[in-house]
Structures are given as structure tokens and as C-alpha cells.
C-alpha positions as MATLAB code, in Angstrom:
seq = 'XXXXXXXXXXXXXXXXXXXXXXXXXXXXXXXXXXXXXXXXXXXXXXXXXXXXXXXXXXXXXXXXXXXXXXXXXXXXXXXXXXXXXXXXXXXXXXXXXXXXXXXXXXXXXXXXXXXXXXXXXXXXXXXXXXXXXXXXXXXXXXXXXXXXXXXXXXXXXXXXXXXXXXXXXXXXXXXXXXXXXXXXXXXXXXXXXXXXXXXXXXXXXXXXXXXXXXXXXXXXXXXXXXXXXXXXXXXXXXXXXXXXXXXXXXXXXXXXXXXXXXXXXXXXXXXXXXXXXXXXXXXXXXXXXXXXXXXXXXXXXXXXXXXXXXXXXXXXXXXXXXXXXXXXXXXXXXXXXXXXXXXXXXXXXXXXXXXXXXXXXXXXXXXXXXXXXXXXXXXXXXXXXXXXXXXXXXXXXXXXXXXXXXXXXXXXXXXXXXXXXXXXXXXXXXXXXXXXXXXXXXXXXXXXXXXXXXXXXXXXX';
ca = [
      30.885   -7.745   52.710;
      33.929   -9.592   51.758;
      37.245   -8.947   53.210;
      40.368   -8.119   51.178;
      43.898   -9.879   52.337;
      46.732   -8.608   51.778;
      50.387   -8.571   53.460;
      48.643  -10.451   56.730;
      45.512   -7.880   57.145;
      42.093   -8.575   55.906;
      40.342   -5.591   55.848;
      36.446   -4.826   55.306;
      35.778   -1.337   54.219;
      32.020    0.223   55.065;
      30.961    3.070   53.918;
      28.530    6.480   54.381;
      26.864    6.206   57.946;
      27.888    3.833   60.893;
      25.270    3.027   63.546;
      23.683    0.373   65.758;
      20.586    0.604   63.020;
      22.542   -0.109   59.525;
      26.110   -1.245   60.578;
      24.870   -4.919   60.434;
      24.246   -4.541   57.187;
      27.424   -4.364   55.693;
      29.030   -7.498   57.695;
      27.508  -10.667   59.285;
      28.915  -13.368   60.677;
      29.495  -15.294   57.884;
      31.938  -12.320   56.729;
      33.840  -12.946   59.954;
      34.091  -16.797   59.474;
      35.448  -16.053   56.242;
      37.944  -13.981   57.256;
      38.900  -16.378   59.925;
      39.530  -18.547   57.339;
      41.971  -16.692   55.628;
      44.141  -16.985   58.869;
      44.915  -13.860   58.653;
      47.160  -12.435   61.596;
      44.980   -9.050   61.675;
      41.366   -8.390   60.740;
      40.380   -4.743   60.372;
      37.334   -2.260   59.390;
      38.787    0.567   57.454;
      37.216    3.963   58.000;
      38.208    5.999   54.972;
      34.870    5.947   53.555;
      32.874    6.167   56.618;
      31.268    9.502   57.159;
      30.166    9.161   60.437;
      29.900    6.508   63.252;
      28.896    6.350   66.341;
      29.506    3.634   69.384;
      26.464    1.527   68.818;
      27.815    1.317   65.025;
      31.609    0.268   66.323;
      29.979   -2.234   68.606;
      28.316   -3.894   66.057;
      31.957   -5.080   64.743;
      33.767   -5.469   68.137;
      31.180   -8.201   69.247;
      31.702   -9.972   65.669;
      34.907   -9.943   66.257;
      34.941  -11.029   69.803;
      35.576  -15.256   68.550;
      38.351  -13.837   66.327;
      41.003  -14.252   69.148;
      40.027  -17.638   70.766;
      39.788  -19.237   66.759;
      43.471  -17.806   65.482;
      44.408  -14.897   67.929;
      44.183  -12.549   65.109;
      44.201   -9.020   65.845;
      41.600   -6.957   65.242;
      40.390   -3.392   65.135;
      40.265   -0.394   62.897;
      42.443    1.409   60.781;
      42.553    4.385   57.856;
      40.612    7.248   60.318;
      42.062   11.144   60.811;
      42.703   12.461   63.994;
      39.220   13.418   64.781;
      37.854    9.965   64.509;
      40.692    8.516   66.772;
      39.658   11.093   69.285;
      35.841    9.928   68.961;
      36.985    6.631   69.391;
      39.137    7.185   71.806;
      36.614    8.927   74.083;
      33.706    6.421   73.398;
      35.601    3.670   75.182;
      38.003    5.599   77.237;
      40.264    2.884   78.779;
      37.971   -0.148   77.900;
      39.813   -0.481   74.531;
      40.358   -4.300   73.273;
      40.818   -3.896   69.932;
      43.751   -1.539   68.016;
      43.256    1.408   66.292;
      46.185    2.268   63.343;
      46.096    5.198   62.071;
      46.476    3.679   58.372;
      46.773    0.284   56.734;
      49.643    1.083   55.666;
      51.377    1.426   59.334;
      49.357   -1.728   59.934;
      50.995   -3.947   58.019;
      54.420   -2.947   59.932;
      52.535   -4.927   62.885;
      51.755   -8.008   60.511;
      54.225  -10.508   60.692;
      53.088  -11.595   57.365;
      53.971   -8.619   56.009;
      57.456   -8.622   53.638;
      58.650   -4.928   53.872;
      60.768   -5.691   57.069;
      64.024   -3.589   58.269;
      62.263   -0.288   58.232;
      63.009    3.015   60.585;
      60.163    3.750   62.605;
      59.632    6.485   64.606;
      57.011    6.127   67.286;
      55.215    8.945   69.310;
      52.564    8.320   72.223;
      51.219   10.356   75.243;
      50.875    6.957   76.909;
      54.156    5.286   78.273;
      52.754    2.018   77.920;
      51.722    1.885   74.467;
      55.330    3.613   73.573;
      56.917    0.573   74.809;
      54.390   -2.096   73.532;
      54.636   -0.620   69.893;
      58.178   -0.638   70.148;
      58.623   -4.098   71.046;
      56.203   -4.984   68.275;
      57.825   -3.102   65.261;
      60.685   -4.501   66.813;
      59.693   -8.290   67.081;
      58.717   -8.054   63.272;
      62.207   -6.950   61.952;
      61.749   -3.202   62.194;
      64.490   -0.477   63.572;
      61.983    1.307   65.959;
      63.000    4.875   67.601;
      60.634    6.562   70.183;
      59.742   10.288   70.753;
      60.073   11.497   74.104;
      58.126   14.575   73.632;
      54.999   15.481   70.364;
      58.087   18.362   69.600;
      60.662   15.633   69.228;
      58.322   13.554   67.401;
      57.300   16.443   64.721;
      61.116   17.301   64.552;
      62.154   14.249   63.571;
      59.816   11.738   61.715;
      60.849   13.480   57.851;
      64.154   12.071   58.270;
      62.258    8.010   59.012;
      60.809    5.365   56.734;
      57.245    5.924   58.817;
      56.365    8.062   61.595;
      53.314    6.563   63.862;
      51.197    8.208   65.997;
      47.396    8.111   66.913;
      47.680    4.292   67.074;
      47.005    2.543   69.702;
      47.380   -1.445   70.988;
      44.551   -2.774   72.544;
      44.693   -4.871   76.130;
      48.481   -4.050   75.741;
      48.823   -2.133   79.159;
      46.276   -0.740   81.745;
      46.063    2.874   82.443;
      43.429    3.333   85.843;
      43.076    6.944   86.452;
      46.483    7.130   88.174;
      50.628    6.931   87.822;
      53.424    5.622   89.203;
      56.907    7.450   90.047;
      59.393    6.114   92.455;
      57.220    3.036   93.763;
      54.673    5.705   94.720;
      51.574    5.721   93.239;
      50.079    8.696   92.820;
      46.097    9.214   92.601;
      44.745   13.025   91.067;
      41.851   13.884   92.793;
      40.043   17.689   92.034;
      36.814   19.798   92.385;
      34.670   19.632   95.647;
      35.440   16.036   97.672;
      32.114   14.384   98.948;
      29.966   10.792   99.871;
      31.336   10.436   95.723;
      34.454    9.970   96.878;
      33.674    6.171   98.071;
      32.336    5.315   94.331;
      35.358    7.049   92.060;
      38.187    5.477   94.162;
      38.444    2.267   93.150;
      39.377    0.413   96.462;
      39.654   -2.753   94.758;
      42.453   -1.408   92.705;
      43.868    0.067   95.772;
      43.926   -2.974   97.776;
      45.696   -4.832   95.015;
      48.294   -2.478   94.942;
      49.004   -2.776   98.733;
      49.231   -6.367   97.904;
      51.739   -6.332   95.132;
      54.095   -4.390   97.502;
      53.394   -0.552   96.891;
      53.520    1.549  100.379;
      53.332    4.531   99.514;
      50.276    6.320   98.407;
      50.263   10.017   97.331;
      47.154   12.245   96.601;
      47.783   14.911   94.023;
      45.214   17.585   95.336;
      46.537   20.959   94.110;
      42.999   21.210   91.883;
      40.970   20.636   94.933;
      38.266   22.982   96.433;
      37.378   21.550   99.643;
      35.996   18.591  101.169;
      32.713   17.318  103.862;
      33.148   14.900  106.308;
      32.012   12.194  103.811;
      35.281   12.820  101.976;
      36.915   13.121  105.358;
      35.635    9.940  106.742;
      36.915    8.146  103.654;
      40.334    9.373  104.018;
      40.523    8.624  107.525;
      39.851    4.875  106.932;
      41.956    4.828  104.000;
      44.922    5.605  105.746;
      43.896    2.995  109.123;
      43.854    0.173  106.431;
      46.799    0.904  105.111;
      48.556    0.997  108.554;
      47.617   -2.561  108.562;
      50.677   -2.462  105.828;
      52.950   -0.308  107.069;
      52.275    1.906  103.930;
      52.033    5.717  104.686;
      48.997    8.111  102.499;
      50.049   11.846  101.530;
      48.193   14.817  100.292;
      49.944   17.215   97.926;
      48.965   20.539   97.534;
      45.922   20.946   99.240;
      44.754   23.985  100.206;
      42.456   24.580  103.776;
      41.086   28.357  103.139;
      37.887   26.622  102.180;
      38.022   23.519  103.964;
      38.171   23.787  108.131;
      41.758   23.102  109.320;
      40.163   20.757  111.855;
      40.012   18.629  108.995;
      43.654   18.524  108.521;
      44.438   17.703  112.155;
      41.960   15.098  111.994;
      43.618   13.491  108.763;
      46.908   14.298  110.627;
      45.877   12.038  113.257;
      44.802    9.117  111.175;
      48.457    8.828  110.058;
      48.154   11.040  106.533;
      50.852   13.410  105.858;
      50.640   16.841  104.148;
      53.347   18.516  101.543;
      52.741   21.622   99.602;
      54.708   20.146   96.211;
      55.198   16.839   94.742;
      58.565   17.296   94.161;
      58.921   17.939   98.077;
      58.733   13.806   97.970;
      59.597   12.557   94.537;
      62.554   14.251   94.799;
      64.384   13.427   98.039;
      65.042    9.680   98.171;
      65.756    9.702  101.729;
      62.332   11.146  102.613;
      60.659    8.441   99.705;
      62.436    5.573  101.583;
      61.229    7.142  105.197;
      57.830    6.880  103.892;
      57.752    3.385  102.314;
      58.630    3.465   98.998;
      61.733    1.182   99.169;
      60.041   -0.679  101.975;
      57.516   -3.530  101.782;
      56.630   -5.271  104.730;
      53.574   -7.420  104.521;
      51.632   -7.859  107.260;
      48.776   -8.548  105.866;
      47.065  -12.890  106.380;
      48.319  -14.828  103.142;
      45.747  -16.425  100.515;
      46.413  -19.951   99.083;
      47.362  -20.432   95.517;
      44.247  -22.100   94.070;
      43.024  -24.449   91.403;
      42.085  -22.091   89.159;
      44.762  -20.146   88.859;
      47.419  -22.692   88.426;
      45.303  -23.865   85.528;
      45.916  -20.863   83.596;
      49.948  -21.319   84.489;
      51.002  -21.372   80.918;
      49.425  -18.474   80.010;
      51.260  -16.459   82.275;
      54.466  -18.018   81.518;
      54.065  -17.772   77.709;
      53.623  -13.547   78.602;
      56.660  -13.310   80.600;
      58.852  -15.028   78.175;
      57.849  -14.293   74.883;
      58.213  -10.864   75.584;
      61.563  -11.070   77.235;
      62.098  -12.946   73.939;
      61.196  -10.292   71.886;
      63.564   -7.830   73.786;
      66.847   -9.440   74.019;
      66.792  -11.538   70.704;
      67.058  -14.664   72.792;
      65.127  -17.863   73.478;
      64.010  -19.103   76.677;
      63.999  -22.417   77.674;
      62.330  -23.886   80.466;
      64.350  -25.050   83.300;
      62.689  -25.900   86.374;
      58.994  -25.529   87.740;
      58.315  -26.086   91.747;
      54.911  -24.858   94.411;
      57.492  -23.666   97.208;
      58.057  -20.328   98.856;
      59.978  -17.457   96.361;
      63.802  -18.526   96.484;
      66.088  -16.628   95.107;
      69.897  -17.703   95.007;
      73.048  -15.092   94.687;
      71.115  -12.195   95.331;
      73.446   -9.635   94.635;
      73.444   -8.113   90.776;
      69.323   -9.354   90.936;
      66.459   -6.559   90.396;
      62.621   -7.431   89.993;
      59.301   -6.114   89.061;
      55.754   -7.426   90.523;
      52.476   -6.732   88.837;
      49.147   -7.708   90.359;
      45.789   -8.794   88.607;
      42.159   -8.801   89.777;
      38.436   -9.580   88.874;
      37.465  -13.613   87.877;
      41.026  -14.152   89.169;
      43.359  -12.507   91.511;
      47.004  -12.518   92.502;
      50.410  -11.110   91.383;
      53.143  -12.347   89.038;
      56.909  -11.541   90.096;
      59.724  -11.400   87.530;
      63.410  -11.793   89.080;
      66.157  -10.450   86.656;
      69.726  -10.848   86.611;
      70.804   -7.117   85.838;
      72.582   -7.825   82.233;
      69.110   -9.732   81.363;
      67.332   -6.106   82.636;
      69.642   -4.233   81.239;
      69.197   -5.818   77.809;
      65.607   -5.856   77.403;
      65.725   -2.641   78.649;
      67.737   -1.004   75.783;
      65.403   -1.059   73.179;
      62.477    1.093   75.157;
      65.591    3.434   76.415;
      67.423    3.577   73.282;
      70.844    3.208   73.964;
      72.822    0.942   76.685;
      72.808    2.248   79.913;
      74.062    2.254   83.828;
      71.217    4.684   85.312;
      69.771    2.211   87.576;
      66.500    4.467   88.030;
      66.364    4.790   84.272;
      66.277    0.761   84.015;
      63.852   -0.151   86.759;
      61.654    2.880   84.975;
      62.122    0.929   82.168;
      61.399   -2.056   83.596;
      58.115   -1.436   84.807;
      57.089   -0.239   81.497;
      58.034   -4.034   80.356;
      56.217   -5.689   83.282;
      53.205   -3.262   82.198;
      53.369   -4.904   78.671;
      53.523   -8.343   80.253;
      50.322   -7.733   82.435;
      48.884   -6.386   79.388;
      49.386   -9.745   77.707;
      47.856  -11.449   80.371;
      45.148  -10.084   80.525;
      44.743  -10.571   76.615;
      45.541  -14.274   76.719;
      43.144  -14.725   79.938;
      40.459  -13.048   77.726;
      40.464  -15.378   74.837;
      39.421  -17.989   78.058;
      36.319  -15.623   78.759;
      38.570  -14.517   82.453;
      38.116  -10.845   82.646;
      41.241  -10.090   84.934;
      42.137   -6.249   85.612;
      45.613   -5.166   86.214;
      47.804   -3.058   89.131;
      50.523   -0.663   88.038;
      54.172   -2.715   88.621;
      56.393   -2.158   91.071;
      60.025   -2.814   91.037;
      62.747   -3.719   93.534;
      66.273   -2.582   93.344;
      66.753   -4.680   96.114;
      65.105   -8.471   95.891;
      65.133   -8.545   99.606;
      62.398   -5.892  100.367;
      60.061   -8.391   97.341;
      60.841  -11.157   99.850;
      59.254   -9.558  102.436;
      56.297   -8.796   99.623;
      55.865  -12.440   99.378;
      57.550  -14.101  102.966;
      55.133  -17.234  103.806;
      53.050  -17.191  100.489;
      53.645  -19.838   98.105;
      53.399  -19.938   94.338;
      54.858  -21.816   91.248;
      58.403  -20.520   90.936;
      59.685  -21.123   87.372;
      62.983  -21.050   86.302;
      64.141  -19.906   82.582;
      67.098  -19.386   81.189;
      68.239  -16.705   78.132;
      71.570  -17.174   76.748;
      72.736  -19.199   80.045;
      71.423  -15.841   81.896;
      68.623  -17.309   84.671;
      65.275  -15.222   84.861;
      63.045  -16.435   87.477;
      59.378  -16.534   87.160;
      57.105  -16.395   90.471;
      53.142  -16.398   89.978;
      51.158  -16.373   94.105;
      48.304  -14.776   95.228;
];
């Protein structure tokens, strides 16, 4: 099957049935090569004429496509599908998704910068945060006006009156989303159902760990939907919260009920160091209690690990993610300034806020990104919409960012064949509670400059 090019996108169009038996058939890897050769900046499979699929047909393509990257970094994925196919799609690789899905070609070709039809009014709705943002910042870095939806209502309310409405589209290895959220520098984990031995094989510890390691401290289980609990689930907790002593970082359990559960339970969770509350907003909402429990804080007690080999290697990688999309958000161009190993430094505090996001698997550590408030404030207004003071509004705002950048770490650590997993980010209104994040461990500190504005680049384990 040959692919057609047009505006940037070449696009191979099956048809009838899509599985692992006949799928093959309609593209080989000579069809990929050719399309590679096109250089175009997308390569897609349009659905429209596919009847059905299934995941052993879709995989068929994804592994074809899996050189595309390394060869020109083209994107690739599907595109032209309704609503129900997104959903299959969508629920065949859950959050393993490292390809995009568009809902047509023609929204595609807003992503291509190939594509001529620039300066149009996009309006952009998501139930994911993190794909909001990265879309924006995409439509935006190819010459579009882009405009998000806070709410589907909003969203339905609005798009007649823009050139293109987009939903159901989604960027792939753009962001991370692991069974959790974020509010306040808390993360928050949903747990449900009947807690048992399970327990220790759906929490994902390594994920946990990393977190404590970027600088979160406080750790909040949302249990309103749970039944009850055994002493596996018990035991688990219980250790949980010891470990994270070793931090200073405080666990919480949110809603959970003990009329099936023995209230020696609680007392013995009680007297590992974990902390009961009947409603989330008990916490979220009382910033004196949040900074009482660690959010605000970050003392790190825990032995340091040595920068290694392998992941100064990959150095440039993590730069090029941290400045080409500051780049894209402030309409400015960084330049290089200064690169040192030393201890994080950070001159003239005041009017400085920063974001740390950690990464894990064939290589671990955490990147830190030190703003100057204007630069924040800037790259900020885009993903908010208008200019703004609200300081919780723009370090919101700014972990959404840091989120993209993680997201295009990961992507550009892929194309080496490093499979890397991401944290959630966590920001700092005040850069001296990330120094005690990162006191003793050194890292490459980088220093960039946008418009004479300095942003400061730390990468450490």
C-alpha cells in the first residue's frame, strides 16, 4: 500500500477488517521506507474505511512504525475514526499510548508544520490536563490561535463560533498519567473495593519512591469507595508510612469508613504515623494544615546517588526538552550560557519559582527547572489564557508545562531504545525548600537565557 502526502501527512488508508491475521497485508515494510522517504513530518493509518480492528491488527502498524522516529522523528499514529473507535483504542492500550490518535486528517494537518493553513482559531477540549496543555502548545508552535475548554459544556458551547473544534485526539508520550493526581504538592492515590495481599502488586512502589525523591511529602489516599481491608492491606500501609518517615513525608487516608473493617486497624495505622480525615477538602483546602503536613516542606534525608555515565550522555536530550518547549511558549529563543557538574546554585533568589519532575526504568533521576517569575508567568499564559498574578494558578500551570517536558523526554529517550517512566512534577513557590530537595547531590546545572531573562536548568539523580 502506498502512502498519499499531502500538507506534511502521509497517510495509508486500509480497509474492511483489521487483525493480527490480514493487517500485514495491506502494508510492509517497504511501504514504511517509502514513506520515510517522503520526509514527511507525520505518518498516519486512516480508519474511515476500516470496519473493524482489533489490537493485534493496530500492532501490526505500531511495530512498523517503531524506526519511524529514530530515521526523521516523524509522528505517527492514526487518524479519521468516530468516537467509538477512539474509545476501543483508547482502552486497548490504556496509558501505554506512543503514537497519536486525531480525530480527522483534517485536524491533523493543524499539527503538521508543513501544513500552509496557519493563523487558525482552535478550540481544544480534553478530560486529561496534560494533553490540554501539550495540544495547545502545539497548535500554538505551528502558527495557530489555540483556546482551551475548561469543562465538555464549555467546549460544546463554544466550538460553532471557531475555525476547528478538537476533541478525541490525543498526543502520544506527551505526558504520563499513573493511576493518580496531584493538587497542592500532594499526591493523591484512589484506592476502592476490598484491600488485600493485592495491594503490594497495584501500588506501584517504584513510582512512589520516585516521587519521595523528586521532593513530594505528602501522600494522600482517597478511600471513600473502600469496603474494608485484612492485615495484608494493613501490613502494607504500615510500612508505607515507616519508609516514608525516613523523609519526613506524612501518608493520609480520606474517607475511610471502619463499620466493616476493625477499628484496631485504625489505631494500628494511627500508630505507624498515618493520619485519618473524613473529606479531602478537610486538607486541600486549609494551607496551614497542607504545610503542617509536608506539602511546602521537603527535607531530604534520604543517602544521595552519584550522577553517572550514562545519564550525562543523554544531557542534550534533556536540555533540547526543557528549552524548546519554553521556546514554544514565550516566542523566544534560548541560548546557551553556561554548563557546570557542581551542587544546584541559585543566585537572587527572591522573584524565582521551580518545578522538578523525576524519571525511572533504564535510567533514573530528576530534572529541575528554576524560573524567574516573568519567564513563568509568560509561558504560563498561553495554557491559562490570559495574563495573570494568581500565584497558585501559575505554579498549577507550571506543572502542567514540566509534565509536557517529561513527556518529551521520555519521547526523545525512546528514539535511543531507553524506556524511562515519569513522576508527576512538583513545584516550589519557594526555591529554598528545592534546595533542601537536592542539598549535597550534584548534577549538570545549565544556564539559558530568554530575552536576557535567565532560566536555569538542573538534571541529578
Amino acid at each position: 500500500m502506498k502512502a498519499v502526502l499531502k500538507g506534511g501527512i502521509a497517510t495509508f488508508s486500509p480497509q474492511g477488517f483489521l487483525d493480527g491475521n490480514n493487517a500485514s497485508t495491506y502494508l510492509s515494510v517497504e511501504d514504511v521506507e517509502a514513506a520515510i522517504n517522503l520526509k514527511a513530518d507525520m505518518i498516519l493509518v486512516s480508519l474511515k474505511r476500516v470496519i473493524f480492528f482489533n489490537r493485534n491488527g493496530l500492532d501490526i502498524f505500531i511495530k512498523l512504525f517503531s524506526k519511524i522516529r529514530k530515521k526523521n522523528s516523524a509522528t505517527i499514529g492514526f487518524c479519521d475514526y468516530d468516537q467509538n473507535k477512539y474509545a476501543a483504542i483508547r482502552r486497548f492500550y490504556k496509558e501505554d499510548i506512543n503514537f497519536s490518535l486525531f480525530k480527522s486528517l483534517e485536524i491533523a494537518y493543524l499539527f503538521s508544520s508543513s501544513y500552509k493553513d496557519q493563523n487558525k482559531r482552535v478550540i481544544i477540549y480534553s478530560d486529561d490536563k496534560s494533553q490540554r496543555s501539550a495540544i495547545a502548545i502545539e497548535l500554538h508552535d505551528n502558527g495557530h490561535t489555540p483556546s482551551i475548554a475548561k469543562s465538555l459544556d464549555e467546549y460544546k458551547e463554544k466550538k460553532s463560533s471557531f475555525d476547528y473544534s478538537v476533541d478525541s485526539t490525543f498526543l502520544g508520550q506527551m505526558g504520563q498519567k499513573i493511576a493518580t493526581r496531584v493538587s497542592g504538592n500532594a499526591i493523591i492515590y484512589t484506592i476502592s473495593s476490598f484491600l488485600d495481599v493485592e495491594i503490594n502488586d497495584n501500588f506501584n512502589i517504584e513510582y512512589h519512591n520516585n516521587s519521595l525523591n523528586v521532593g513530594f511529602r505528602l501522600f494522600i489516599f482517597d478511600a471513600y469507595k473502600v469496603i474494608s481491608m485484612n492485615v495484608h492491606a494493613l501490613n502494607f500501609f504500615s510500612k508505607l508510612s515507616t519508609s516514608a518517615a525516613e523523609y519526613n513525608a506524612t501518608i493520609c487516608f480520606v474517607g475511610m469508613k471502619f463499620d466493616k473493617t476493625a477499628i484496631t486497624f485504625k489505631e494500628n495505622m494511627e500508630d505507624a504515623g498515618i493520619l485519618f480525615y473524613d473529606h479531602m477538602d478537610d486538607i486541600l483546602q486549609n494551607k496551614k494544615l497542607l504545610k503542617e503536613l509536608g506539602a511546602s516542606s521537603a527535607a531530604n534525608i534520604k543517602n544521595k546517588r552519584v550522577l553517572n555515565k550514562e545519564t550525562v550522555i543523554e544531557l542534550p536530550k534533556f536540555i533540547n526538552a526543557a528549552a524548546t518547549t519554553i521556546e514554544m511558549m514565550t516566542n523566544s529563543k534560548a541560548i546557551k550560557e553556561s554548563a557546570n557538574v557542581q551542587n544546584l546554585l541559585i543566585d537572587k533568589k527572591e522573584g524565582k519559582i521551580a518545578s522538578s519532575i523525576g524519571y525511572y526504568g533504564d535510567l533514573d533521576g530528576m530534572v529541575v527547572l528554576v524560573f524567574p517569575s516573568a519567564i513563568a508567568k509568560k509561558a504560563c499564559e498561553l495554557l491559562i489564557g490570559k495574563n495573570t498574578n494568581d500565584m497558585d494558578m501559575i505554579l498549577d500551570t507550571l506543572a502542567e508545562l514540566v509534565n509536557i517536558v517529561g513527556g518529551k523526554i521520555k519521547t526523545l529517550l525512546a528514539d535511543e531504545g531507553i524506556s524511562v517512566n515519569i513522576t508527576l512534577p512538583r513545584t516550589y513557590q519557594d526555591v529554598e525548600s528545592l534546595l533542601e530537595v537536592v542539598e549535597n547531590r550534584k548534577g549538570v546545572q545549565v544556564e539559558l537565557s530568554f530575552d536576557n531573562d535567565k532560566f536555569l536548568f538542573f538534571l541529578t539523580r
